[in-house]
PDB file with one MODEL, atoms N, CA, C and O in Angstrom:
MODEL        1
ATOM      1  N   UNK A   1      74.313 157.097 118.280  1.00  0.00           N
ATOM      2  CA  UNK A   1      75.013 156.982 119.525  1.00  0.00           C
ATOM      3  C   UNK A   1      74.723 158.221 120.356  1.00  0.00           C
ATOM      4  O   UNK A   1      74.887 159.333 119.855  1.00  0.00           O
ATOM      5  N   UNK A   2      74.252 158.056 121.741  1.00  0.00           N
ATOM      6  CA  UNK A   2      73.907 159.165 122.652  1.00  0.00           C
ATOM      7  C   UNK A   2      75.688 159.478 123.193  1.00  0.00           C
ATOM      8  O   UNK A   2      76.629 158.848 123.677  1.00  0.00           O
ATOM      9  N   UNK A   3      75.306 161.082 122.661  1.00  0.00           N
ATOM     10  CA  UNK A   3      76.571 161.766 123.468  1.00  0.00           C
ATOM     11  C   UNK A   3      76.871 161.593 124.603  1.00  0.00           C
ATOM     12  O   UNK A   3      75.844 161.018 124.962  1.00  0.00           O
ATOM     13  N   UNK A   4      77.533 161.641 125.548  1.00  0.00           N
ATOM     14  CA  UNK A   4      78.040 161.230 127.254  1.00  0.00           C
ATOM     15  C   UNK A   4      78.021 162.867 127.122  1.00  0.00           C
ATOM     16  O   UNK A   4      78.441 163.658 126.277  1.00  0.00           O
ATOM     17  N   UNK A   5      77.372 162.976 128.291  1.00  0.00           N
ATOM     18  CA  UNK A   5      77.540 164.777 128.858  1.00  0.00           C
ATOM     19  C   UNK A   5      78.523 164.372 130.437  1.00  0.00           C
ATOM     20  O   UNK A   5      78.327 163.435 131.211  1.00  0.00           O
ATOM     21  N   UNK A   6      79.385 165.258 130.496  1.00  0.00           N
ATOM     22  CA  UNK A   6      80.285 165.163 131.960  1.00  0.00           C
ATOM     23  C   UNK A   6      79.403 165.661 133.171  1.00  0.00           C
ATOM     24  O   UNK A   6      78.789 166.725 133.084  1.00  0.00           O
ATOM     25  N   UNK A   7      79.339 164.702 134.545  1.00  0.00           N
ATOM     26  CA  UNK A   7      78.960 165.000 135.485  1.00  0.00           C
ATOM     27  C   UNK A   7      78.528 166.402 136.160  1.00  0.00           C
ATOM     28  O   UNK A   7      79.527 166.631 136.841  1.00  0.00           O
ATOM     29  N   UNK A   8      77.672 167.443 136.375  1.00  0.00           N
ATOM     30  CA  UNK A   8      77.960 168.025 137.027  1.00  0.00           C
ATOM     31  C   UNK A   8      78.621 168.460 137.997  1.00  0.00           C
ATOM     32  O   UNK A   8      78.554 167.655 138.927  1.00  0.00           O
ATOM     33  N   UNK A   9      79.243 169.363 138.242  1.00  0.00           N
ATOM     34  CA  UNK A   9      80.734 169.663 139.091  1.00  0.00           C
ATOM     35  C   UNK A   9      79.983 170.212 140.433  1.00  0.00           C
ATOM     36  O   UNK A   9      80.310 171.259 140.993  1.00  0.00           O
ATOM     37  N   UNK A  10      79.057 169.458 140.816  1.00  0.00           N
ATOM     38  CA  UNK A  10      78.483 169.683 142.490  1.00  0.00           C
ATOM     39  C   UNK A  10      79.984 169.759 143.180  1.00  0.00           C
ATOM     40  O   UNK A  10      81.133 169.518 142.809  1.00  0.00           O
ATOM     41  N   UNK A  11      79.142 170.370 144.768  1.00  0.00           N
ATOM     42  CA  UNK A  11      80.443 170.161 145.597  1.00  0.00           C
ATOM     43  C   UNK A  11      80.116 168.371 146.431  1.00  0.00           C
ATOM     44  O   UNK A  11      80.894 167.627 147.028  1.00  0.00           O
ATOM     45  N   UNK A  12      79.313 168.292 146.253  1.00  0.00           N
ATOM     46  CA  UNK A  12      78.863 166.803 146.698  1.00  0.00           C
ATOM     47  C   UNK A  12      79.510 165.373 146.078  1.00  0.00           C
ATOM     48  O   UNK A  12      79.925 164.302 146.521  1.00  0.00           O
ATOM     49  N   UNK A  13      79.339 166.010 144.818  1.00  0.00           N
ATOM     50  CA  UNK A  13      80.400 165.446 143.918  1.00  0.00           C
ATOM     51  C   UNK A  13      81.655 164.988 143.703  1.00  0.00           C
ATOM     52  O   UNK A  13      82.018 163.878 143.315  1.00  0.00           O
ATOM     53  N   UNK A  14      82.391 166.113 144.040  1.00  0.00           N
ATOM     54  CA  UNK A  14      83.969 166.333 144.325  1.00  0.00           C
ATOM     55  C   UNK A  14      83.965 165.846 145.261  1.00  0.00           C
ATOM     56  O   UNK A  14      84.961 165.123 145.307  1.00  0.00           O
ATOM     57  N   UNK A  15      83.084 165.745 146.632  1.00  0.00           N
ATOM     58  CA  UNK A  15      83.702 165.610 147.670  1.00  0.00           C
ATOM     59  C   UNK A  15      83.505 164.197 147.757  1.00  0.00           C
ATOM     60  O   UNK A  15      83.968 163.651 148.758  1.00  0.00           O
ATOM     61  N   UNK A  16      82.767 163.322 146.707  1.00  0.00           N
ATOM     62  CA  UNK A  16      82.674 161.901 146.814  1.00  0.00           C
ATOM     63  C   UNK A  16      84.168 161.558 145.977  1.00  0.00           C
ATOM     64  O   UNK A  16      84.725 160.487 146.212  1.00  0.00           O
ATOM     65  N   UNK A  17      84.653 162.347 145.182  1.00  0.00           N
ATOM     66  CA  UNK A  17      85.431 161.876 144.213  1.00  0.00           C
ATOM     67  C   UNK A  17      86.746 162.209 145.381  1.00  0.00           C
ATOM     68  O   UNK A  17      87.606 161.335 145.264  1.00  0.00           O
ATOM     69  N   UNK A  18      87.094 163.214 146.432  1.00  0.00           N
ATOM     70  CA  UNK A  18      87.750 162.865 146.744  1.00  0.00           C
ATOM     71  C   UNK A  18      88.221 161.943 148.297  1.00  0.00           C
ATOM     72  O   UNK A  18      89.252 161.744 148.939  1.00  0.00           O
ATOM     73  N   UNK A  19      86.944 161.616 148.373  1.00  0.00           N
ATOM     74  CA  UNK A  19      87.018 160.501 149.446  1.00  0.00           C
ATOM     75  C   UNK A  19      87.464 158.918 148.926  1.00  0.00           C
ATOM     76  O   UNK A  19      88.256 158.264 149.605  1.00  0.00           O
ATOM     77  N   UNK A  20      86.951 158.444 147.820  1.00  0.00           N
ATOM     78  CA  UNK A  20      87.520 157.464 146.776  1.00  0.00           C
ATOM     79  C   UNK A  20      88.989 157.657 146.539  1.00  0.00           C
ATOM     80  O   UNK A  20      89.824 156.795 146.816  1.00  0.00           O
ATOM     81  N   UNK A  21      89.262 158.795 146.030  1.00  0.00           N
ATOM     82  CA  UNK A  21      90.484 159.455 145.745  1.00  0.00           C
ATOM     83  C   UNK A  21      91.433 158.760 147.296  1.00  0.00           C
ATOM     84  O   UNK A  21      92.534 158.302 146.992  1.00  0.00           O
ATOM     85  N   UNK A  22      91.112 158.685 148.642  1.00  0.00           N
ATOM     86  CA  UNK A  22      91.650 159.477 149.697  1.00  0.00           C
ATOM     87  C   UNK A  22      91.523 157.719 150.487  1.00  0.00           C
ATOM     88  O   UNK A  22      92.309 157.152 151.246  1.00  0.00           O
ATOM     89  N   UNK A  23      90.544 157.378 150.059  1.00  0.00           N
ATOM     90  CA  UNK A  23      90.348 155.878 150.754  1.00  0.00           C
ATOM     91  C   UNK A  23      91.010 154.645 149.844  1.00  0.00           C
ATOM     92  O   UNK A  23      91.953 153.870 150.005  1.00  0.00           O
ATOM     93  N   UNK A  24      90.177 154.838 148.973  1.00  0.00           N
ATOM     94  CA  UNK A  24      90.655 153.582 147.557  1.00  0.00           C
ATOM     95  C   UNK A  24      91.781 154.197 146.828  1.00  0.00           C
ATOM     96  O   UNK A  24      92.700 153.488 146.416  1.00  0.00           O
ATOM     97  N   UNK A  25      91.768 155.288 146.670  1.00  0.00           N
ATOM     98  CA  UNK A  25      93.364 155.590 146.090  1.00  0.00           C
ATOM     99  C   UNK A  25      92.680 155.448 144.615  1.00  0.00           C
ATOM    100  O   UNK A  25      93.524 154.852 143.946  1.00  0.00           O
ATOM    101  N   UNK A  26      91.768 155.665 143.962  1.00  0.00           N
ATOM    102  CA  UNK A  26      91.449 155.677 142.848  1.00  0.00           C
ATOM    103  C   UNK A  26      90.597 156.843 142.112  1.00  0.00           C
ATOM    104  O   UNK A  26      89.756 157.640 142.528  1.00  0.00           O
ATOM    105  N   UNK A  27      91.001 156.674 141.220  1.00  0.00           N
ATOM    106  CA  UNK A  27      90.426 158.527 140.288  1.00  0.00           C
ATOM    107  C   UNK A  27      89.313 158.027 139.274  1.00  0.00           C
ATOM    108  O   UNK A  27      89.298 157.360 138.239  1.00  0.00           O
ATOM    109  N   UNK A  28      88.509 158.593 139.976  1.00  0.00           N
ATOM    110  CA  UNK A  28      87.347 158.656 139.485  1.00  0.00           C
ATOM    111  C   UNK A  28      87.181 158.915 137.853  1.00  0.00           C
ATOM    112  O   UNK A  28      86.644 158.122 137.080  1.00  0.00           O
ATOM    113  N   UNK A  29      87.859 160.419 137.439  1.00  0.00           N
ATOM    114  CA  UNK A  29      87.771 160.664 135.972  1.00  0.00           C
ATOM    115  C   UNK A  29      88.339 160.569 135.370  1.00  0.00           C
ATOM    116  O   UNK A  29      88.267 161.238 134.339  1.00  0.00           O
ATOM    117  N   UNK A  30      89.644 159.365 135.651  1.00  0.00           N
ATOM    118  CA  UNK A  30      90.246 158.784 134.815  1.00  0.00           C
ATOM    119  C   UNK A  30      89.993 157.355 134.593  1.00  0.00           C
ATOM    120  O   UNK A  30      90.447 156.739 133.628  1.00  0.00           O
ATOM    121  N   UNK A  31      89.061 156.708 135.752  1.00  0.00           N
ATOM    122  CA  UNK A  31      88.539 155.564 134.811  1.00  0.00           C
ATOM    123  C   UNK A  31      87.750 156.016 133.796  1.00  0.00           C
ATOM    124  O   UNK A  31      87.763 155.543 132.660  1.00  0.00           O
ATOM    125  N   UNK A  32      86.657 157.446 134.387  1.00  0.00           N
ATOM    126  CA  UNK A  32      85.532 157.221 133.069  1.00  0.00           C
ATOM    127  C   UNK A  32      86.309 157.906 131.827  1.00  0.00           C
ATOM    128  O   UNK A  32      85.592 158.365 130.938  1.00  0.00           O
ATOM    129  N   UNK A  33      87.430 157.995 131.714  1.00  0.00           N
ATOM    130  CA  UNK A  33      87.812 158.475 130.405  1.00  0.00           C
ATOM    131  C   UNK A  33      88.396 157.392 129.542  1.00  0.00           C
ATOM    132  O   UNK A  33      88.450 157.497 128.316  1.00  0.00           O
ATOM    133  N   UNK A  34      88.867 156.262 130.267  1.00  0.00           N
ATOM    134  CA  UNK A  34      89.180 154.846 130.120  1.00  0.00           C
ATOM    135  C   UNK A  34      88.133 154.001 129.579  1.00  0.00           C
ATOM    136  O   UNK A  34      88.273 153.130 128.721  1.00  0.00           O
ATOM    137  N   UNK A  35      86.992 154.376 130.214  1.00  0.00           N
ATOM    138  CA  UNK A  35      85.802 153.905 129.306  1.00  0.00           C
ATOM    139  C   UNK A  35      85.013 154.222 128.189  1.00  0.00           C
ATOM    140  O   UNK A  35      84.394 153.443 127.464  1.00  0.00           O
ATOM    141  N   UNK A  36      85.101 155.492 128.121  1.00  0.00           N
ATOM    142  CA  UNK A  36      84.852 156.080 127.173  1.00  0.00           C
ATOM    143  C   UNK A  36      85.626 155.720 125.894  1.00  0.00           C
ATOM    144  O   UNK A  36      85.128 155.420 124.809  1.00  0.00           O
ATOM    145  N   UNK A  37      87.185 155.817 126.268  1.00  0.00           N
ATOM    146  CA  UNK A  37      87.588 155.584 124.904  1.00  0.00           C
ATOM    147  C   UNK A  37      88.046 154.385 124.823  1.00  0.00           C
ATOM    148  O   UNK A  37      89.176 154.321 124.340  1.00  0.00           O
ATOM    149  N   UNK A  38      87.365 152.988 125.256  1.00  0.00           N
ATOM    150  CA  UNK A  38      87.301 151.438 125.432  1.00  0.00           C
ATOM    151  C   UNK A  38      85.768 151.829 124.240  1.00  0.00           C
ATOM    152  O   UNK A  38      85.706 151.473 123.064  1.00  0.00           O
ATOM    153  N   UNK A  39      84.767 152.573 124.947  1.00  0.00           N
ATOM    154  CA  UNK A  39      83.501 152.521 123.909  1.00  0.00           C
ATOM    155  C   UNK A  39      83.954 152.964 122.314  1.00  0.00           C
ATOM    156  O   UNK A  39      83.890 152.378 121.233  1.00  0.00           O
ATOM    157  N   UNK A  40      84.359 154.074 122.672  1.00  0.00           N
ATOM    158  CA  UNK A  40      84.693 154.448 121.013  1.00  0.00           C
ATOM    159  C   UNK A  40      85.666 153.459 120.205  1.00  0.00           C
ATOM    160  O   UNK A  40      85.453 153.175 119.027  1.00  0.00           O
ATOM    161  N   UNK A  41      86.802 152.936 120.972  1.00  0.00           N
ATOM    162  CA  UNK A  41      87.807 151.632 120.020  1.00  0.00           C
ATOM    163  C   UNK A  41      86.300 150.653 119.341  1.00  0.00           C
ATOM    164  O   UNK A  41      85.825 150.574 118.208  1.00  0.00           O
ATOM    165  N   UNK A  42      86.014 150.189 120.325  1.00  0.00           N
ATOM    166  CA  UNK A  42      85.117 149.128 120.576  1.00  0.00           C
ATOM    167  C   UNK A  42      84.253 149.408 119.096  1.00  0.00           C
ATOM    168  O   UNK A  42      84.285 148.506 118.260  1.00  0.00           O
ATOM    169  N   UNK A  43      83.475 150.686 118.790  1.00  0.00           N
ATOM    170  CA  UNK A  43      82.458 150.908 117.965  1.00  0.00           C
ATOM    171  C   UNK A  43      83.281 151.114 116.538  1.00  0.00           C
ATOM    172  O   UNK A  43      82.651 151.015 115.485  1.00  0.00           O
ATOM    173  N   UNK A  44      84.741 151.410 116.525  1.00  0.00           N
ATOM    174  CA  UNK A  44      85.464 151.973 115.250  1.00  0.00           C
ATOM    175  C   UNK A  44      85.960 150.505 114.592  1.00  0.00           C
ATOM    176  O   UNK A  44      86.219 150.047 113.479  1.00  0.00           O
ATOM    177  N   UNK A  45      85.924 150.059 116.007  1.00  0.00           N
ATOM    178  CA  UNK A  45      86.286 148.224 115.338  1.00  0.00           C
ATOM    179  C   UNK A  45      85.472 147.382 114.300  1.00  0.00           C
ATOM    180  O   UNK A  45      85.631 146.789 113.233  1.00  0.00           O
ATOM    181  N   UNK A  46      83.901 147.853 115.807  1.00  0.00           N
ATOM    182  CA  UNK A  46      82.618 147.091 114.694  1.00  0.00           C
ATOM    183  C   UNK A  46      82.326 148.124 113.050  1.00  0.00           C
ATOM    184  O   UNK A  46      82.110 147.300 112.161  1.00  0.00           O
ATOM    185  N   UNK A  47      82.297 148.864 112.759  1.00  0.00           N
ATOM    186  CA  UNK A  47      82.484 149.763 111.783  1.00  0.00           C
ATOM    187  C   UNK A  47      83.672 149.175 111.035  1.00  0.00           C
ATOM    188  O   UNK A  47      83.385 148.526 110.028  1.00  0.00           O
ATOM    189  N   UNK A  48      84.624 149.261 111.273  1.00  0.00           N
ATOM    190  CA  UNK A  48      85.959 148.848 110.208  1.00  0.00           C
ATOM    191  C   UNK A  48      85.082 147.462 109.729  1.00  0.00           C
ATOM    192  O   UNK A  48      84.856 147.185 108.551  1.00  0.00           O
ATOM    193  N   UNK A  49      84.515 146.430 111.226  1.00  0.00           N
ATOM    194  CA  UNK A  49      84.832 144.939 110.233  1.00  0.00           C
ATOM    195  C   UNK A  49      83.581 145.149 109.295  1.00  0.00           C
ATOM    196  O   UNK A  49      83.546 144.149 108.578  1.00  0.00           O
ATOM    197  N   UNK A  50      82.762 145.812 109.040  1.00  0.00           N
ATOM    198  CA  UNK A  50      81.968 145.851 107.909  1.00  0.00           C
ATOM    199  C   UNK A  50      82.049 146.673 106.744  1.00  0.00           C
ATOM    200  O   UNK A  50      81.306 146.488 105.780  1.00  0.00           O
ATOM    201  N   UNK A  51      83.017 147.679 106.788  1.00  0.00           N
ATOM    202  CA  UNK A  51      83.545 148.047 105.315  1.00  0.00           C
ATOM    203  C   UNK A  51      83.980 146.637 104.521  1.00  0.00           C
ATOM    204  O   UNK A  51      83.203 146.051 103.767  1.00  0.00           O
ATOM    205  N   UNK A  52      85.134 146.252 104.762  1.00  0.00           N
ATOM    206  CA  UNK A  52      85.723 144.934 104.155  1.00  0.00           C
ATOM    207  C   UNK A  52      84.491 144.255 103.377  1.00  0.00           C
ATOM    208  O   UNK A  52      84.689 144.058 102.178  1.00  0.00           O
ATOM    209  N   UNK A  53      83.076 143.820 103.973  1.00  0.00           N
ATOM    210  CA  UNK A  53      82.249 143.069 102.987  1.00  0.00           C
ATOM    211  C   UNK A  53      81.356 144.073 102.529  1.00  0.00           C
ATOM    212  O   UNK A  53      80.257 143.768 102.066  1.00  0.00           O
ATOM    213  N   UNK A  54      81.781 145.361 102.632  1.00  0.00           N
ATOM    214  CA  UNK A  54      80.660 146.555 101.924  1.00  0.00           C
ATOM    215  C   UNK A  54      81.583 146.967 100.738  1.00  0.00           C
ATOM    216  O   UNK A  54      81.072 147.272  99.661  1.00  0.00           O
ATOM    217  N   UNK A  55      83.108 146.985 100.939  1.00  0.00           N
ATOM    218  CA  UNK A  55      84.219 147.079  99.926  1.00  0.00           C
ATOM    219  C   UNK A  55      83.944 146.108  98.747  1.00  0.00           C
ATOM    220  O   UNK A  55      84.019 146.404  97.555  1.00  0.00           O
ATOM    221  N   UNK A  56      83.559 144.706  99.354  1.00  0.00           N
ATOM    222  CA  UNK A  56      83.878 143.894  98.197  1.00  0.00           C
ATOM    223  C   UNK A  56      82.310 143.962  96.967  1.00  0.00           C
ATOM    224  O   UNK A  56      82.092 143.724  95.779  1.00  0.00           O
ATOM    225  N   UNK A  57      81.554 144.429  98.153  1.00  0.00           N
ATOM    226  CA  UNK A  57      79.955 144.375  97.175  1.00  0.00           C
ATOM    227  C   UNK A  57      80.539 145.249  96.364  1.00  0.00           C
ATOM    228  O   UNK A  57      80.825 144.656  95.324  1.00  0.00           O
ATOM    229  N   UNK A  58      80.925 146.595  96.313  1.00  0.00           N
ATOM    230  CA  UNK A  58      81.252 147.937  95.696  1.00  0.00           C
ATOM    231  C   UNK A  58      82.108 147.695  94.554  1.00  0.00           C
ATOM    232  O   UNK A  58      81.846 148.297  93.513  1.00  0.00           O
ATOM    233  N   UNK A  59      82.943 147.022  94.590  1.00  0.00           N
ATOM    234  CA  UNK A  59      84.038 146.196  93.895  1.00  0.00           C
ATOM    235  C   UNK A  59      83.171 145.532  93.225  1.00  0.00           C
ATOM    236  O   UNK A  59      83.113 146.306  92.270  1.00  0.00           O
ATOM    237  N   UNK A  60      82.348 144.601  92.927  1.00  0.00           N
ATOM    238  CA  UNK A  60      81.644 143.802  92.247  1.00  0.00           C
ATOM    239  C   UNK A  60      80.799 144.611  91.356  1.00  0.00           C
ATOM    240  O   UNK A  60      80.718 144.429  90.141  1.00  0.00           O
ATOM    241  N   UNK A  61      80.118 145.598  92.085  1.00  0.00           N
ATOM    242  CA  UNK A  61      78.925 146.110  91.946  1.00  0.00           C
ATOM    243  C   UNK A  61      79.222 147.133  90.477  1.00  0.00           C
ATOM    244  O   UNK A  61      78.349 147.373  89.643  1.00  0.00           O
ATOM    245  N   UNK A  62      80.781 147.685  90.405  1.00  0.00           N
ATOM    246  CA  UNK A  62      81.389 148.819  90.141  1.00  0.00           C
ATOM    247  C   UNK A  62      82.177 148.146  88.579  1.00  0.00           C
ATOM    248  O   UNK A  62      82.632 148.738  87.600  1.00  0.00           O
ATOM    249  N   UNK A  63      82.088 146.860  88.866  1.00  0.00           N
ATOM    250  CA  UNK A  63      83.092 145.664  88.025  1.00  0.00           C
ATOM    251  C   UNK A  63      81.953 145.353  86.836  1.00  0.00           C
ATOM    252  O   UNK A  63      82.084 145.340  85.612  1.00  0.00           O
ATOM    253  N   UNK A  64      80.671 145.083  87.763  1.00  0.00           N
ATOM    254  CA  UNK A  64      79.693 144.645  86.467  1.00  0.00           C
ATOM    255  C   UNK A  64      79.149 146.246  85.724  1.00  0.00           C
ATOM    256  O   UNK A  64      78.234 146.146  84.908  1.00  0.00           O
ATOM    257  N   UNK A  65      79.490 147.120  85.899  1.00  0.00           N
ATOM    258  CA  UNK A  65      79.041 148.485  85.410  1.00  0.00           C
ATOM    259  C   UNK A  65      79.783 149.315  84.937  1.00  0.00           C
ATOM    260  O   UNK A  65      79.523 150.518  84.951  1.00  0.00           O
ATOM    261  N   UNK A  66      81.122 148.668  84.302  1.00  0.00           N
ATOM    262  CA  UNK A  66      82.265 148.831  83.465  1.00  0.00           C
ATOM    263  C   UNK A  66      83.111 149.664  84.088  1.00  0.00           C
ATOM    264  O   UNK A  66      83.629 150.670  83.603  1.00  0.00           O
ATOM    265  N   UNK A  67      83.281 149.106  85.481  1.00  0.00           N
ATOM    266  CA  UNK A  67      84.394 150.234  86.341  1.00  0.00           C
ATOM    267  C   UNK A  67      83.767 151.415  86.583  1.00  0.00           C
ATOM    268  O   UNK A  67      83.413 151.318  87.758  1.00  0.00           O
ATOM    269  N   UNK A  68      83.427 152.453  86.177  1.00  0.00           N
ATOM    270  CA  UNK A  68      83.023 154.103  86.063  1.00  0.00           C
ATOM    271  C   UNK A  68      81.728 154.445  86.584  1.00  0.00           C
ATOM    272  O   UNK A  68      80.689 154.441  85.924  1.00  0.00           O
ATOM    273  N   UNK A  69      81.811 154.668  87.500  1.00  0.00           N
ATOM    274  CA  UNK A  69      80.522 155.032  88.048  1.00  0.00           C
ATOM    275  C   UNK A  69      80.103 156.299  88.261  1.00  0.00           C
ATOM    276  O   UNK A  69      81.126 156.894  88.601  1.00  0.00           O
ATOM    277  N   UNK A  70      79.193 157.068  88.261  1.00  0.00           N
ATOM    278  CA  UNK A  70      79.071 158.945  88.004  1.00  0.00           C
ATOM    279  C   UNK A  70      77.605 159.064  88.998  1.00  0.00           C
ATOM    280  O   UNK A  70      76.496 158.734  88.577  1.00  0.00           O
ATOM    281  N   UNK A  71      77.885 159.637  90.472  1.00  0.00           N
ATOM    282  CA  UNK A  71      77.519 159.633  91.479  1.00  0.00           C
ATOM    283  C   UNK A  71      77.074 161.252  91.208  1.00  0.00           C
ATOM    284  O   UNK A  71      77.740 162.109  90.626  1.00  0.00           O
ATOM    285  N   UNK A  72      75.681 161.392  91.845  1.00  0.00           N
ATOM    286  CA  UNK A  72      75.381 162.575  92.091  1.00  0.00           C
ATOM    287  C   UNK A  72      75.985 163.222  92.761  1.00  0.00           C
ATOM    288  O   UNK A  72      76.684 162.535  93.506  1.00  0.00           O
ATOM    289  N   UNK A  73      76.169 164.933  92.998  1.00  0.00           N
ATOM    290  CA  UNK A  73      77.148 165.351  94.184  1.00  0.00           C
ATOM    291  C   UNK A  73      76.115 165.315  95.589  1.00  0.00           C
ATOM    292  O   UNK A  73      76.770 165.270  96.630  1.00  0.00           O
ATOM    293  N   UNK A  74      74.799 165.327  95.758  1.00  0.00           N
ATOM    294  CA  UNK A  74      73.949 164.898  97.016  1.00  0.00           C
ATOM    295  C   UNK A  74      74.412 163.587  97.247  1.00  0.00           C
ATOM    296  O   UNK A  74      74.794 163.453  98.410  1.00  0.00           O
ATOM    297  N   UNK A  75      74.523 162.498  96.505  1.00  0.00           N
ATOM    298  CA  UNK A  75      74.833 161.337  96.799  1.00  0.00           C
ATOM    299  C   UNK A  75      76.627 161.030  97.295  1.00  0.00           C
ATOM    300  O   UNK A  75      77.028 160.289  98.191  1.00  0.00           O
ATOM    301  N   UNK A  76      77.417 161.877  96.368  1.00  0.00           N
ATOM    302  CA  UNK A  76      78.823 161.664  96.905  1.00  0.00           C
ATOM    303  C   UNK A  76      78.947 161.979  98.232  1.00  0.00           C
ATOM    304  O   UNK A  76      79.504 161.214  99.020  1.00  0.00           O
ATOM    305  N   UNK A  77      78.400 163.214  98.609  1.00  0.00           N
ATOM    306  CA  UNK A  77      78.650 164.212  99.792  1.00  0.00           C
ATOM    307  C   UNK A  77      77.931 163.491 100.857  1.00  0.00           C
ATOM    308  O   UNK A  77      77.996 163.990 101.980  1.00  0.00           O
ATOM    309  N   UNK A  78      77.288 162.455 100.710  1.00  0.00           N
ATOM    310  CA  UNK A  78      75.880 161.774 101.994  1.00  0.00           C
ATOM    311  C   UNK A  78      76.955 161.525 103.078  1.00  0.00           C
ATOM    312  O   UNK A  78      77.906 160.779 102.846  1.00  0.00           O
ATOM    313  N   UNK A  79      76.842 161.975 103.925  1.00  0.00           N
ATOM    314  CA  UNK A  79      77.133 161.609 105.331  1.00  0.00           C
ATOM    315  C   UNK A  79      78.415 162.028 106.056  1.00  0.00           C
ATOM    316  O   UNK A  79      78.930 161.746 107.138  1.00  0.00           O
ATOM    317  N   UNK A  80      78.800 163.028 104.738  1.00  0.00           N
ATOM    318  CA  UNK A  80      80.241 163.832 105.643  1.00  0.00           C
ATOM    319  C   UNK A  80      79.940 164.849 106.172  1.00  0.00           C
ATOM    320  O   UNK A  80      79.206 165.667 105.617  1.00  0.00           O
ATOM    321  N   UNK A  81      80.468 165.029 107.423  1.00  0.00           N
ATOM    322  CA  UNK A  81      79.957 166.378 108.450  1.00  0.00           C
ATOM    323  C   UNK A  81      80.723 167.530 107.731  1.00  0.00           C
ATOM    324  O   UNK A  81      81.680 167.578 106.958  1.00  0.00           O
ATOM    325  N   UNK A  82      79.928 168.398 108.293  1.00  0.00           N
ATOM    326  CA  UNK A  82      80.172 169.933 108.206  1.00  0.00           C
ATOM    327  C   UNK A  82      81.550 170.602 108.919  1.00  0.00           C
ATOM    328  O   UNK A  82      81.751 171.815 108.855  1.00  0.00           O
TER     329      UNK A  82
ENDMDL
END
């Protein structure tokens, strides 16, 4: 996922944000923060609904291999940030 970097703070900028602001009566950086975190729900959703059938492989997978499974620590640790 590409990071969102915030607009540069021109004065050209502002001064569009507050003509919108001043005409339409609407705020500019509070829709895009509205969207932003519409994108992130949106992506934590698609993520959740595929644990559930990655849970149940693991469950199976873990069931035919007498419960106990002994994970390398490179392999436990894969993909948690710093």
């Amino acid at each position: 996922m590409e990071r969102v970097r915030p607009a540069p703070n021109t004065p050209s900028l502002r001064r569009r944000k507050e003509l919108l602001k001043k005409v339409l009566n609407v705020d500019v950086d509070e829709i895009s923060h509205r969207v932003v975190r519409q994108h992130h729900f949106r992506v934590a959703v698609e993520t959740a609904s595929c644990v559930d059938s990655n849970s149940r492989i693991w469950r199976r997978y873990s069931k035919n291999k007498g419960g106990i499974i002994l994970l390398l620590s490179g392999m436990r640790d894969l993909g948690l940030r710093d």
